[in-house]
C-alpha positions as CSV (number, residue, x, y, z in Angstrom):
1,X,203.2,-175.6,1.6
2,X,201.4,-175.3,-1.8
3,X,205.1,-175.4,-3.8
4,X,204.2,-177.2,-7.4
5,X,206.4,-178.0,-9.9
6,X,205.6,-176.9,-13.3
7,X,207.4,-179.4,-15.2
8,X,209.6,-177.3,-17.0
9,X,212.1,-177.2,-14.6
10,X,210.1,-173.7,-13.2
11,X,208.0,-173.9,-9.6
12,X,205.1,-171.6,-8.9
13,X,202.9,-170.9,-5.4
14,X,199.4,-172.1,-5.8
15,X,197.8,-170.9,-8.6
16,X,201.0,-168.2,-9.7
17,X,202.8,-167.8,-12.1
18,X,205.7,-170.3,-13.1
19,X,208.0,-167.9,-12.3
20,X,210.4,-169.1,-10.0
21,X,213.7,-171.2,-10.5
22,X,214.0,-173.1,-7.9
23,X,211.6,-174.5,-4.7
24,X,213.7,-172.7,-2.2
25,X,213.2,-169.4,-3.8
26,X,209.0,-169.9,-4.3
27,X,209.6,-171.1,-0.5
28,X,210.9,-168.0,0.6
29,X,208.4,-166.2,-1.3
30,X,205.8,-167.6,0.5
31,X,206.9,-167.8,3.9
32,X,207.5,-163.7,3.0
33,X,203.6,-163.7,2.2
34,X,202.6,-165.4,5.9
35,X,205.1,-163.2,7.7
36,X,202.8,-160.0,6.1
37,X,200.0,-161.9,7.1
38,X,201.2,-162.3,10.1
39,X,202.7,-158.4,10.5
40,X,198.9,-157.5,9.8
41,X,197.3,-159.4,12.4
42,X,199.8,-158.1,15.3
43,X,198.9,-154.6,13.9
44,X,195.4,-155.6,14.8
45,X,196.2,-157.3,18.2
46,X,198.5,-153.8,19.6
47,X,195.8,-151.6,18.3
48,X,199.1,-150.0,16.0
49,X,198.1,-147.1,13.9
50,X,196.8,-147.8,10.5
51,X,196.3,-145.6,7.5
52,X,193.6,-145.7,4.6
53,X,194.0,-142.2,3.3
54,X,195.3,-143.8,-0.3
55,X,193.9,-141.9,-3.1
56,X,190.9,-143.2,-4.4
57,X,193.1,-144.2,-8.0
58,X,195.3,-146.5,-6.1
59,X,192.1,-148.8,-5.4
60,X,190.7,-148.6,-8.7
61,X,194.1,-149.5,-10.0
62,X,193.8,-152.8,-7.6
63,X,190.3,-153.7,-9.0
64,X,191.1,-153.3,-12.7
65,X,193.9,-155.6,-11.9
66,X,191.8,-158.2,-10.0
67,X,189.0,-158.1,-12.4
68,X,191.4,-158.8,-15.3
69,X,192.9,-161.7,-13.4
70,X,188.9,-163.0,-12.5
71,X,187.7,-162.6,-16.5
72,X,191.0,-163.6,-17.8
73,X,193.1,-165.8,-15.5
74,X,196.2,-164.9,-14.4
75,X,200.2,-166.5,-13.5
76,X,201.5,-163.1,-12.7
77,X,202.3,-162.2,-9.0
78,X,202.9,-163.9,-6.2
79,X,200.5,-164.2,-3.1
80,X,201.4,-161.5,-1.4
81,X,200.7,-159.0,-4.7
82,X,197.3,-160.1,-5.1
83,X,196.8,-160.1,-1.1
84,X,197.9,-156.0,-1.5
85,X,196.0,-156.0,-4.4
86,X,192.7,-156.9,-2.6
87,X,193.5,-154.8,0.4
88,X,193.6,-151.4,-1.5
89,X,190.5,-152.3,-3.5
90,X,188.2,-153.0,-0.2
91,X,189.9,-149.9,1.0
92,X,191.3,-151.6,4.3
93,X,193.0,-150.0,6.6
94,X,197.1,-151.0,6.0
95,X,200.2,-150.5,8.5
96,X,203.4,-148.8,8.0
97,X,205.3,-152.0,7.1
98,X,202.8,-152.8,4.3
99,X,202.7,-148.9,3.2
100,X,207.1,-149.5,3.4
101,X,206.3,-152.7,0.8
102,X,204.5,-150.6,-1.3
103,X,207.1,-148.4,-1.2
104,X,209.6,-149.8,-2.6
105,X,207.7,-151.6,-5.3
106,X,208.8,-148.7,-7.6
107,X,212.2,-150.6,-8.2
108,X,209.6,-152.5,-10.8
109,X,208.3,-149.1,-12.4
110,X,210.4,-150.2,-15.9
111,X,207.7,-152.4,-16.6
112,X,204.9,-150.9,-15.3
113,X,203.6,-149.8,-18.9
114,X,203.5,-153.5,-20.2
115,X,199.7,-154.2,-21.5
116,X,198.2,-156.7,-19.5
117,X,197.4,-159.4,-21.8
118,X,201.6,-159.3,-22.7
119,X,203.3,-159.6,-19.7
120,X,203.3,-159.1,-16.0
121,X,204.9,-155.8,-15.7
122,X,201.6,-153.5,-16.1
123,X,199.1,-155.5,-14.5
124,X,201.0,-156.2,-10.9
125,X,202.2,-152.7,-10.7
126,X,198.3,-151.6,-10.8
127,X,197.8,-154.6,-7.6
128,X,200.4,-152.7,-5.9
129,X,198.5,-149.4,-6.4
130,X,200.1,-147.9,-9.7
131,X,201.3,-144.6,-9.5
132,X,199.0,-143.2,-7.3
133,X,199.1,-146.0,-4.8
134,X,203.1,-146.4,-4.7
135,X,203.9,-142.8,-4.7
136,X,201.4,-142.3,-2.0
137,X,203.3,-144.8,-0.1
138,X,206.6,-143.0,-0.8
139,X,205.1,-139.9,1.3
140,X,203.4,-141.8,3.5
141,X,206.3,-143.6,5.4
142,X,208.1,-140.2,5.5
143,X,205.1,-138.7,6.9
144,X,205.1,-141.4,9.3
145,X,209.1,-141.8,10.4
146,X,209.2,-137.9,10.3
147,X,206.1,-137.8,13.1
148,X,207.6,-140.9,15.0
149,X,211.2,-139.4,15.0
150,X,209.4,-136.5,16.8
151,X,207.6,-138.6,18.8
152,X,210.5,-140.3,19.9
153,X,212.8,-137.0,20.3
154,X,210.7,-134.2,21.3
155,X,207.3,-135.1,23.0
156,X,208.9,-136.7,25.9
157,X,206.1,-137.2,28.5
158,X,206.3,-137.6,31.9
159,X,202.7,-138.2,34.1
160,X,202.8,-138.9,38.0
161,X,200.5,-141.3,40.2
162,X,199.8,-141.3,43.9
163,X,201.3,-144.9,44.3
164,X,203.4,-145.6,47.1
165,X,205.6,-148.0,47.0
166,X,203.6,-151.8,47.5
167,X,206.3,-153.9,49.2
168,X,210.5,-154.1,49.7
169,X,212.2,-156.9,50.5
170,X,215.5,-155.0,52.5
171,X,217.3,-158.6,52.1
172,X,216.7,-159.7,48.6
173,X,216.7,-155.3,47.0
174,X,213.4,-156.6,45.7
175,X,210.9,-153.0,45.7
176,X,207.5,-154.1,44.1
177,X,204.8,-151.0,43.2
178,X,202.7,-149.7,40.5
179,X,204.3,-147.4,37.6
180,X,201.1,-146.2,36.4
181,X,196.9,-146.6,37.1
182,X,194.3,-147.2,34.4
183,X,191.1,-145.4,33.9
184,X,192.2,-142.1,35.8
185,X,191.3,-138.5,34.6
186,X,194.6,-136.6,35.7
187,X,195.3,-132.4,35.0
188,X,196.1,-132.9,31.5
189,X,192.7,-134.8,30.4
190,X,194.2,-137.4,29.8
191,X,192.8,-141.3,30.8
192,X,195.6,-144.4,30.8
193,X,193.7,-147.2,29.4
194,X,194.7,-150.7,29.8
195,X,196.8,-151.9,26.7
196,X,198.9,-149.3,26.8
197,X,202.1,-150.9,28.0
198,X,201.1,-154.0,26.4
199,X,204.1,-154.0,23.5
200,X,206.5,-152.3,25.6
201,X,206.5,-154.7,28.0
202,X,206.7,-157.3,25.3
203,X,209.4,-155.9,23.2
204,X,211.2,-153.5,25.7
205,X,210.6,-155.2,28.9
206,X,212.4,-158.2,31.0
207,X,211.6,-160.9,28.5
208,X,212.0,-159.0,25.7
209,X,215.1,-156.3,25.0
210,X,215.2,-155.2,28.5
211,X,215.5,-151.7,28.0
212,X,213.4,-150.4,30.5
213,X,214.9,-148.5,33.2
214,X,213.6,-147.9,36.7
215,X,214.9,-144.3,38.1
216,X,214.3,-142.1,40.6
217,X,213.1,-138.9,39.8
218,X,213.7,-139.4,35.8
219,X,217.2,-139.2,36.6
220,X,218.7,-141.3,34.1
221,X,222.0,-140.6,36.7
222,X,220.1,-142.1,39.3
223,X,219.3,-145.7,37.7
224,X,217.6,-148.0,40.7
225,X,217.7,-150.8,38.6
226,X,215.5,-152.7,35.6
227,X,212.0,-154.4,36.5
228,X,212.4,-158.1,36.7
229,X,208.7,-158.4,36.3
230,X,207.0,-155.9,34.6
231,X,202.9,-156.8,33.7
232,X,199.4,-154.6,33.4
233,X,197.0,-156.0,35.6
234,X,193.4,-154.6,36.4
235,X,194.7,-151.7,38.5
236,X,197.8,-150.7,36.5
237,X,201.2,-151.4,35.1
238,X,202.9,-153.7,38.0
239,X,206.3,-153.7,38.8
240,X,209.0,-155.8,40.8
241,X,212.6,-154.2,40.8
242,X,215.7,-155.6,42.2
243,X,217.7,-152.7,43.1
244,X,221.0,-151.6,42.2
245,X,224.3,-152.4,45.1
246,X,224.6,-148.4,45.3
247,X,224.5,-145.9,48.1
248,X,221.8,-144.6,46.5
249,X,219.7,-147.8,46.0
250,X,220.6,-148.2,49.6
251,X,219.7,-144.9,50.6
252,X,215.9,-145.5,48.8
253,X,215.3,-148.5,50.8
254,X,215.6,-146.3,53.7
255,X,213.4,-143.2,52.1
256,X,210.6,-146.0,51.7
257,X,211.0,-147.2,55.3
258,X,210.7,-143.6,55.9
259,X,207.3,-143.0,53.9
260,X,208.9,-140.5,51.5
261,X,208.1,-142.2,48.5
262,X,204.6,-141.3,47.7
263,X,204.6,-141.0,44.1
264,X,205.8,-142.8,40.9
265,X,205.5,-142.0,37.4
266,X,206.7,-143.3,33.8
267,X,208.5,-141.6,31.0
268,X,207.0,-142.2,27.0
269,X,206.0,-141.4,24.2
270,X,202.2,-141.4,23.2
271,X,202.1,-144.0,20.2
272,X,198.1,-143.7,19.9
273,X,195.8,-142.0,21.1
274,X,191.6,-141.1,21.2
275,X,189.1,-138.0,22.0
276,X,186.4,-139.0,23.9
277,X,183.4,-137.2,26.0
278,X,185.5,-138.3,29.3
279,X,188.8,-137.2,28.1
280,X,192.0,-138.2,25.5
281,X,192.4,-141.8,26.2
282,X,195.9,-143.3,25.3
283,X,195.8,-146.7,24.0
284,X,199.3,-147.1,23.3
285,X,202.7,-145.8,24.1
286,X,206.4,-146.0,24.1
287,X,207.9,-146.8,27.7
288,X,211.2,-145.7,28.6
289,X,211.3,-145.6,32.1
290,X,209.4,-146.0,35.8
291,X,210.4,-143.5,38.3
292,X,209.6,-144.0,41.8
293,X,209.5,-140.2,43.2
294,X,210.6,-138.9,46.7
295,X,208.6,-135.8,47.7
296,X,210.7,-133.6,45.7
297,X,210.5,-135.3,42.5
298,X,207.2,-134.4,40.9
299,X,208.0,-130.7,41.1
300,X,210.8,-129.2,42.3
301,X,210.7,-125.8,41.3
302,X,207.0,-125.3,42.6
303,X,206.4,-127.8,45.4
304,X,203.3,-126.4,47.1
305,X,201.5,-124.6,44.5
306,X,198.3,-126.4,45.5
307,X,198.2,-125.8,48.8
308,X,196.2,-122.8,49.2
309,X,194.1,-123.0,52.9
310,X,195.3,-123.4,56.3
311,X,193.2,-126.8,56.4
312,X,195.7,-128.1,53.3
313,X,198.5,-126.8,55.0
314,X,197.9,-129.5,57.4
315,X,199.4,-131.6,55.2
316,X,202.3,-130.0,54.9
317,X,203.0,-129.9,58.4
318,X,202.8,-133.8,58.5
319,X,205.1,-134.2,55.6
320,X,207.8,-132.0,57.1
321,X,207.9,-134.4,60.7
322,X,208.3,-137.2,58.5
323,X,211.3,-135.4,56.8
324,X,212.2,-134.5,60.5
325,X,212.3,-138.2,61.8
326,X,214.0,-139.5,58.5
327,X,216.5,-137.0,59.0
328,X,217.7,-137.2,62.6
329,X,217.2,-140.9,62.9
330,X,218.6,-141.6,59.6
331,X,222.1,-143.2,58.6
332,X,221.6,-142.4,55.3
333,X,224.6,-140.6,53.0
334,X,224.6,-137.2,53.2
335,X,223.7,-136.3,50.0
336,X,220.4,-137.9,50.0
337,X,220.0,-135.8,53.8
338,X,221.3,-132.9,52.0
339,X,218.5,-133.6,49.4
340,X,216.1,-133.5,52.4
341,X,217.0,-130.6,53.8
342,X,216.4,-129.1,50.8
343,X,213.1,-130.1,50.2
344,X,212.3,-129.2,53.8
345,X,213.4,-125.3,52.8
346,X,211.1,-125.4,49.7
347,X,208.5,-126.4,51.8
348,X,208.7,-123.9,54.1
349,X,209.0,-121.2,51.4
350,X,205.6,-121.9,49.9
351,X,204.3,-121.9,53.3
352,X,205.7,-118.2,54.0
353,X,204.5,-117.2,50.5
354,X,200.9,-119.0,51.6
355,X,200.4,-115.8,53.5
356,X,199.7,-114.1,49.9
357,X,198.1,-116.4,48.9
358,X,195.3,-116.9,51.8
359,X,191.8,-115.3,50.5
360,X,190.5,-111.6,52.2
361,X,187.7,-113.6,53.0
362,X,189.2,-116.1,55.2
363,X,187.7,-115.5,58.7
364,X,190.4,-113.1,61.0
365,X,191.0,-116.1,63.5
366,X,191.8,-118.9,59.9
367,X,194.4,-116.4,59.0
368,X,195.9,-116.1,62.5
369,X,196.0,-119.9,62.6
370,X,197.5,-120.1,59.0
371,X,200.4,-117.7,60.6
372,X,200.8,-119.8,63.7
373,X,200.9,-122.5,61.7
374,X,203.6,-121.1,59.4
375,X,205.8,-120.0,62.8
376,X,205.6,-123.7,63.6
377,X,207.3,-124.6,60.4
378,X,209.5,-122.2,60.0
379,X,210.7,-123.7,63.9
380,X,211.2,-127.2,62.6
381,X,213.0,-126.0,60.1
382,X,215.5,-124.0,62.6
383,X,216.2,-127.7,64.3
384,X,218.2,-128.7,61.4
């Protein structure tokens, strides 16, 4: 560590000033510099959001500094002032805990009108930006935490994926699927890119704060449990989830042996995102949850809305037999059968109000098979 002693009882980093008192205190000076250094690089690496929007007089205030030091020479500052110092005068792009720093460099404002050649009061509060550079900061980082807080409070997202689920292990209440696909268009425009989940899974997942939750249906009622492996991988963002010792974790090994758990979807917060020709790409977000969805989970209040020809509706048929066989050869409790019957209802509303729907120009004998169709529902649905 470059710590020398000045020989009058005062230590200085490199080429500083001899301004500090002890070694331990120019130590912890420095190993503050690296940490930024290394804050800036792991900005870089998770693709965080940077800003470089400073006014154009908080880099000119960093270059009349840093020429002064280069024509003059210079003990004032420590390594990390003259590091901010030559980041706002190449305009680089800076995080939020760098634009927080700056911040609260205005606790050193009392000097900042000391002329260079007397002190070190003027001359590092223009590395830092000067006014312009450090009350930019100051509304910055509430611009920032203000758009995070409702980030974090009010733009919620949920999106849904046609992913089964990949394997269950009845014995061990290991499930194992995929939350999420990369490179998909979906309704909204928007494309999950790979990356993503990259710091969610590292600060919020198993081996980090293990906050994750896996639900079902975003019910945070219904927890199934927490991943216990939790990665992206070419496809996607790979789970494995050991599930809860509940009736309901019970009950959804059965819905899966039953095929009625065809979708899965996550719950965030988009941290960063970009417009492109193909769609809004998000690089980055927030992950709070997985949900693995039964049939009712994606939309409950409109469940059918995109079925709109007898040949779709031939889907429907198929997924109210598998409700069928679940339910009569099922021992699960009865609110999840309950739940089932439920759905099963829904489903045969939207087929009755498919009659509406059906276009004039449907061929006579496609309508009459749409309402044969419907009467063949609507019987199933009598059985229970």
């Amino acid at each position: 560590m470059p710590i020398y002693s000045c020989g009058n009882g005062k230590y200085r980093i490199g080429d500083g000033e001899c301004m500090y008192t002890s070694r331990e205190s120019a130590e912890r000076d420095y190993e503050a510099y690296l940490a930024e250094e290394d804050d800036e690089m792991k900005s870089m690496d998770y693709k965080e959001e940077t800003y470089s929007d400073y006014p154009e007089a908080a880099s000119n205030n960093a270059k009349r500094a840093l020429k002064y030091k280069e024509e003059n020479g210079s003990s004032c500052g420590t390594p990390v002032g003259w590091a901010r110092a030559r980041q706002l005068a190449s305009k680089s792009a800076i995080s939020r805990s760098t634009i927080a720093r700056m911040a609260s460099f205005k606790r050193h404002q009392q000097n900042k009108d000391v002329p260079y050649d007397e002190g070190c009061g003027g001359i590092m509060w223009d590395a830092w930006g000067g006014d312009a550079g450090i009350n930019w900061a100051i509304r910055k980082l509430e611009q920032i935490d203000n758009k995070k807080n409702m980030g974090d409070y009010q733009l919620y997202k949920c999106k849904n994926f046609d992913l089964e689920v990949k394997d269950i292990d009845k014995k061990s209440r290991i499930v194992t699927g995929y939350f999420s696909t990369f490179g998909n268009l979906d309704s909204d425009g928007d494309i999950m890119m790979p990356g993503a989940f990259k710091r969610s899974i590292q600060d919020w997942g198993p081996d980090g704060k293990n906050r994750i939750k896996h639900l079902q249906n975003h019910n945070p009622n219904l927890p199934l449990g927490k991943p216990i492996l939790l990665k992206e991988d070419r496809k996607g963002l790979y789970y494995e989830s050991k599930l809860v010792e509940t009736s309901y974790g019970t009950d959804f090994i059965k819905m899966v042996e039953g095929g009625l758990i065809t979708e899965h979807s996550i719950g965030f917060t988009t941290i960063r995102e970009q417009k492109t020709n193909s769609g809004n790409e998000i690089h980055d977000v927030k992950l709070f949850e997985g949900s693995s969805l039964t049939a009712w989970g994606a939309n409950e209040d409109t469940p059918m809305l995109g079925f709109k020809s007898v040949y779709e509706v031939e889907e429907l048929k198929e997924e109210i037999r598998r409700f069928e066989k679940f339910i009569r050869h099922s021992d699960a409790t009865d609110e999840t059968i309950d739940l089932c019957i439920i759905k099963v209802r829904q489903l045969a509303q939207a087929v009755e109000a498919l009659s509406t729907k059906v276009s004039v120009e449907e061929p006579e004998q496609q309508k009459s098979d749409g309402k044969q169709l419907e009467m063949s529902l609507i019987s199933i649905l009598g059985k229970f």
